[in-house]
N, CA, C and O atoms as a GROMACS GRO file, in nm:
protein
  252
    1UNK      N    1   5.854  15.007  12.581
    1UNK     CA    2   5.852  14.968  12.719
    1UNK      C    3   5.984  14.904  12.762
    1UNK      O    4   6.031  14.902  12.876
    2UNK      N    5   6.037  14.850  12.644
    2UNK     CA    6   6.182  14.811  12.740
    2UNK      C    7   6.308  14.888  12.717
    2UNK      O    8   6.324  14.984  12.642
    3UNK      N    9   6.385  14.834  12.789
    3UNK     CA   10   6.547  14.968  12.760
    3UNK      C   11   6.642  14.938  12.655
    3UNK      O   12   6.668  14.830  12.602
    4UNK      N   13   6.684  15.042  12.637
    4UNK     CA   14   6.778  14.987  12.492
    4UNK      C   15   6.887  14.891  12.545
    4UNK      O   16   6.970  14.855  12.461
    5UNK      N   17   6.897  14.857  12.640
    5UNK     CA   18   6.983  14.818  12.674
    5UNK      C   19   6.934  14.639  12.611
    5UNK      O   20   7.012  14.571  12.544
    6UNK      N   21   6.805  14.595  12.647
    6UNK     CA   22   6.747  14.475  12.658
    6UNK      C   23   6.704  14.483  12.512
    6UNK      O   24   6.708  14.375  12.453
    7UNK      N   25   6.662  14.594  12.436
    7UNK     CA   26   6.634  14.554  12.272
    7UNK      C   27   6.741  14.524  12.210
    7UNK      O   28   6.714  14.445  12.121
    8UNK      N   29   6.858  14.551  12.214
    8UNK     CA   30   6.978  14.544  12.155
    8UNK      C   31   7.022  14.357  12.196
    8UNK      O   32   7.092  14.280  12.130
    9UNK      N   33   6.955  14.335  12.314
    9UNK     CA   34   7.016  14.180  12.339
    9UNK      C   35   6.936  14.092  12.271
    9UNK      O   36   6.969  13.977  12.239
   10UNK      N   37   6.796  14.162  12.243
   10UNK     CA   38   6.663  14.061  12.231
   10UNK      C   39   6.647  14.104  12.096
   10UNK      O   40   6.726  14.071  12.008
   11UNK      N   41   6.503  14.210  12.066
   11UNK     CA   42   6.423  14.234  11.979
   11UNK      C   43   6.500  14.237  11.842
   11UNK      O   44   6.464  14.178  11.740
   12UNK      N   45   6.651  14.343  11.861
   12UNK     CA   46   6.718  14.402  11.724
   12UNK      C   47   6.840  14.346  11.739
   12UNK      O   48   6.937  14.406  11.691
   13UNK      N   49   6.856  14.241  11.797
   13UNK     CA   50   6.987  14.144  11.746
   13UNK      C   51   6.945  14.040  11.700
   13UNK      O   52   6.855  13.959  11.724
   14UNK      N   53   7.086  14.067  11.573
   14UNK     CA   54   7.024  13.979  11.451
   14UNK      C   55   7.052  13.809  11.449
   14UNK      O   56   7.027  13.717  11.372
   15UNK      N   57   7.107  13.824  11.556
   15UNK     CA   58   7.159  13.641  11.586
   15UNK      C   59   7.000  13.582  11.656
   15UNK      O   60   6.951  13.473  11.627
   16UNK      N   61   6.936  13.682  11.752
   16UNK     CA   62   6.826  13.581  11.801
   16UNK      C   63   6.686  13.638  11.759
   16UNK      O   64   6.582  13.575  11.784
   17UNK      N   65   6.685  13.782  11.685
   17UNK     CA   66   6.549  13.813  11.596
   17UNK      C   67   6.475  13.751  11.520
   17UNK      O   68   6.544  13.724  11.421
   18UNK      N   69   6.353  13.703  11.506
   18UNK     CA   70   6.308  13.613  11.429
   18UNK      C   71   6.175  13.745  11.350
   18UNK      O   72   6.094  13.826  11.397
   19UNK      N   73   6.217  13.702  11.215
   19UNK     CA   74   6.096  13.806  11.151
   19UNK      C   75   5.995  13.737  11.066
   19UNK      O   76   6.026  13.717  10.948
   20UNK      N   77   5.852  13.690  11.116
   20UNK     CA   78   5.768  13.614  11.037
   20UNK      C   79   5.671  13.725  10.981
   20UNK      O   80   5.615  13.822  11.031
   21UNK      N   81   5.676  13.658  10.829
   21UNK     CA   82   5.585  13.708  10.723
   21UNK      C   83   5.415  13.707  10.789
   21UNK      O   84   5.382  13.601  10.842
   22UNK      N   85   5.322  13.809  10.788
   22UNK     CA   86   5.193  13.791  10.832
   22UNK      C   87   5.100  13.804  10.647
   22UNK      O   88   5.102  13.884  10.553
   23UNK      N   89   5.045  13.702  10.675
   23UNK     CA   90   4.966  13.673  10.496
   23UNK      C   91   4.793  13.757  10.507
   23UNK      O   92   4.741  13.746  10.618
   24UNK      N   93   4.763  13.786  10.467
   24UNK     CA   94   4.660  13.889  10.440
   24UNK      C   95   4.531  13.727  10.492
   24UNK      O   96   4.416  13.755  10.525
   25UNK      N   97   4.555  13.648  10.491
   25UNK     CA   98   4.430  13.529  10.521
   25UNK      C   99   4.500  13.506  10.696
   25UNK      O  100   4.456  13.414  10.765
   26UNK      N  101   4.579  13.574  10.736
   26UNK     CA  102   4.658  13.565  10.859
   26UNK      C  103   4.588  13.716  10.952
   26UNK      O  104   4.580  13.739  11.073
   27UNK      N  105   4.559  13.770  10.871
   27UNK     CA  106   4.571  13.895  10.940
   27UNK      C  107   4.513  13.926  11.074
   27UNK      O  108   4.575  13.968  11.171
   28UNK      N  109   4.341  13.890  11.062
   28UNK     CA  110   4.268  13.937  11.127
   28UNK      C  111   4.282  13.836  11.265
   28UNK      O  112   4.218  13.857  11.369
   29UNK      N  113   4.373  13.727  11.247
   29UNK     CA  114   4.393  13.682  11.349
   29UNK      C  115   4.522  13.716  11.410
   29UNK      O  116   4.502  13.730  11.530
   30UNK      N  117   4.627  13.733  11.385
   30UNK     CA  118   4.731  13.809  11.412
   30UNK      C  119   4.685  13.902  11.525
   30UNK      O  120   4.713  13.897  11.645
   31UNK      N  121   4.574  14.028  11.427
   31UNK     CA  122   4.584  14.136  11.520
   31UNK      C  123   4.504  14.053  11.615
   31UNK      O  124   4.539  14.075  11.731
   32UNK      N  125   4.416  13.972  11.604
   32UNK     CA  126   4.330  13.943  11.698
   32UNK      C  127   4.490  13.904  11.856
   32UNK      O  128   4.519  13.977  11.951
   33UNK      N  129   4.539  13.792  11.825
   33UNK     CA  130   4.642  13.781  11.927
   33UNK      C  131   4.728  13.901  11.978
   33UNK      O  132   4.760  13.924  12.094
   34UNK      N  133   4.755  13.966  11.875
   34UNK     CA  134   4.857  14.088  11.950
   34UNK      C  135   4.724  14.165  12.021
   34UNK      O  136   4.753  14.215  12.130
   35UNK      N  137   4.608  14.181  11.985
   35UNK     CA  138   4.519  14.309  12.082
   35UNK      C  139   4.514  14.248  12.192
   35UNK      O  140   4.494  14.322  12.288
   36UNK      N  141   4.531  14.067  12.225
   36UNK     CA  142   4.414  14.016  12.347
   36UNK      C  143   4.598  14.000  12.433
   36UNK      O  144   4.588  14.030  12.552
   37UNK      N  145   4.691  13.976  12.409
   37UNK     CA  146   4.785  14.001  12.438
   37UNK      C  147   4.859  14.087  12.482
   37UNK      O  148   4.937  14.043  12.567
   38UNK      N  149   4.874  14.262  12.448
   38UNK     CA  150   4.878  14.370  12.459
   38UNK      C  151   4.794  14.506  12.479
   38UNK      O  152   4.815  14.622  12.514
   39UNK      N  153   4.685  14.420  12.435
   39UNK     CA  154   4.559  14.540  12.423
   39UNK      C  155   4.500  14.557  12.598
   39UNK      O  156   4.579  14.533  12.690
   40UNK      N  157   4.399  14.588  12.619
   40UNK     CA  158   4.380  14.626  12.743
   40UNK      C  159   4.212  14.544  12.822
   40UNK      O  160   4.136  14.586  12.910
   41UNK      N  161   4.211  14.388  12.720
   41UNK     CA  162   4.142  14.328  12.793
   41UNK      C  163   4.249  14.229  12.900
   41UNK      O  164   4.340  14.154  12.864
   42UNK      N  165   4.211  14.254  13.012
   42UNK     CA  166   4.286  14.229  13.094
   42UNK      C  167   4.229  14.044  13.117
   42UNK      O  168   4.308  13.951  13.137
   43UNK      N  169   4.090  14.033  13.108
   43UNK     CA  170   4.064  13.924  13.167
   43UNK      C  171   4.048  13.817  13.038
   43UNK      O  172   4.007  13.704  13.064
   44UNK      N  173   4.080  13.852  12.899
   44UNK     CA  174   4.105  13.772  12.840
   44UNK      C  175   4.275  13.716  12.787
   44UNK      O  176   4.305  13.607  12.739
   45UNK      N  177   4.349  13.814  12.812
   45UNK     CA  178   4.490  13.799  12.836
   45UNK      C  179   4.513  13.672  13.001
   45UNK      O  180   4.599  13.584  12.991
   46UNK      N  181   4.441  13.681  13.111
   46UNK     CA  182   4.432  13.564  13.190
   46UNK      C  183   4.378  13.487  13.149
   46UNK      O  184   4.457  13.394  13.131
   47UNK      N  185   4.267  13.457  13.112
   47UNK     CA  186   4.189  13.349  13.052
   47UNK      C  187   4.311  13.269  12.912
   47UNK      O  188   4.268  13.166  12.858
   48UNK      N  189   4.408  13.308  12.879
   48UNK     CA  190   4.437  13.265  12.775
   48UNK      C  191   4.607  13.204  12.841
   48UNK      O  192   4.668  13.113  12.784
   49UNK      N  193   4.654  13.269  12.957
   49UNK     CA  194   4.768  13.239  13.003
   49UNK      C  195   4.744  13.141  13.099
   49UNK      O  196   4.833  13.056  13.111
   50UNK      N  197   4.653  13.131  13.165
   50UNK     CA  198   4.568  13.045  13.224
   50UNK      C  199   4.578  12.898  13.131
   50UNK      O  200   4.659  12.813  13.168
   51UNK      N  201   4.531  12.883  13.065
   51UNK     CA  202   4.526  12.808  12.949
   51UNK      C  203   4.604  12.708  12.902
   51UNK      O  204   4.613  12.586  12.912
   52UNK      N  205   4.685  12.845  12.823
   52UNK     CA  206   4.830  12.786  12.756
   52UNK      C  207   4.954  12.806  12.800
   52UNK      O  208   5.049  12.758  12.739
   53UNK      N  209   4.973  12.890  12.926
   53UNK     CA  210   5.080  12.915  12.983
   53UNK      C  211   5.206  12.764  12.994
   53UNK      O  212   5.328  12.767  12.980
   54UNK      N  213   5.125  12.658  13.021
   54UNK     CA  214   5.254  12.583  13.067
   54UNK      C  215   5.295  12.511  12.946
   54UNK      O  216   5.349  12.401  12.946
   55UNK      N  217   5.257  12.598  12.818
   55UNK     CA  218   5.325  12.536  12.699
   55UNK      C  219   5.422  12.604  12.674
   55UNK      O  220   5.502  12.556  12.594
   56UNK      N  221   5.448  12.724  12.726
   56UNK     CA  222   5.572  12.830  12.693
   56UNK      C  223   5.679  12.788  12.808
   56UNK      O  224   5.790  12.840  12.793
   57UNK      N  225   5.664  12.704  12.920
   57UNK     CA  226   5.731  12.702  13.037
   57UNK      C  227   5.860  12.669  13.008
   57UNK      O  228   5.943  12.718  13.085
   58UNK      N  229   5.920  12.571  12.882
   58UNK     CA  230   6.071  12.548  12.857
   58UNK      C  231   6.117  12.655  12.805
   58UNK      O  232   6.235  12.671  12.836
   59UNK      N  233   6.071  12.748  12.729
   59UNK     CA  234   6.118  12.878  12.654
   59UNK      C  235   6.149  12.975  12.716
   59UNK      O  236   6.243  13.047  12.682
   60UNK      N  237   6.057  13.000  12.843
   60UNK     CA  238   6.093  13.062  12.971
   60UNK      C  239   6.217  13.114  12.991
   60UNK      O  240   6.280  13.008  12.993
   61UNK      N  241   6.301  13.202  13.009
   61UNK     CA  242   6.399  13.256  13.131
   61UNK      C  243   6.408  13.291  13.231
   61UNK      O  244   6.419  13.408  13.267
   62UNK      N  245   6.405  13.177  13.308
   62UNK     CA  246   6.364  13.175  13.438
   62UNK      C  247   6.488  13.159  13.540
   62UNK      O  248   6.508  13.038  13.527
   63UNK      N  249   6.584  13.204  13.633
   63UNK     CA  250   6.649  13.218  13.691
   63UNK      C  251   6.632  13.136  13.829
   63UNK      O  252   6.716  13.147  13.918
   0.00000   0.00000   0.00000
C-alpha cells in the first residue's frame, strides 16, 4: 500500500527499521493485533484507537 518512494524512507531503511523477534508464547497475540489492526473488523480497529490513540500522539508526524 505505500510507494517505494516512502518504504525506502521508513519500513527498509536501516537507520530507522526496527525488527522485533515474535516468541511462539507471543504469537497468537501478535496475530491477534496485526488482524484487529489491518484485518477488516472495522469497529474493533475504532474501539481500540478510540482507546489508546492518545498514547501514540508524541510519536505522531503530524505537520
Amino acid at each position: 500500500e505505500n510507494e517505494a518512494e516512502m518504504m525506502a524512507l521508513t519500513t527498509m531503511n536501516p537507520e530507522t527499521r526496527r525488527i522485533i523477534r515474535i516468541t511462539p508464547e507471543e504469537a497468537e497475540a501478535t496475530f491477534d493485533m496485526f488482524d484487529m489492526l489491518l484485518g477488516d473488523n472495522l469497529a474493533a480497529r475504532k474501539d481500540y484507537i478510540a482507546e489508546h490513540g492518545g498514547d501514540y500522539l508524541d510519536l505522531a508526524d503530524i505537520s
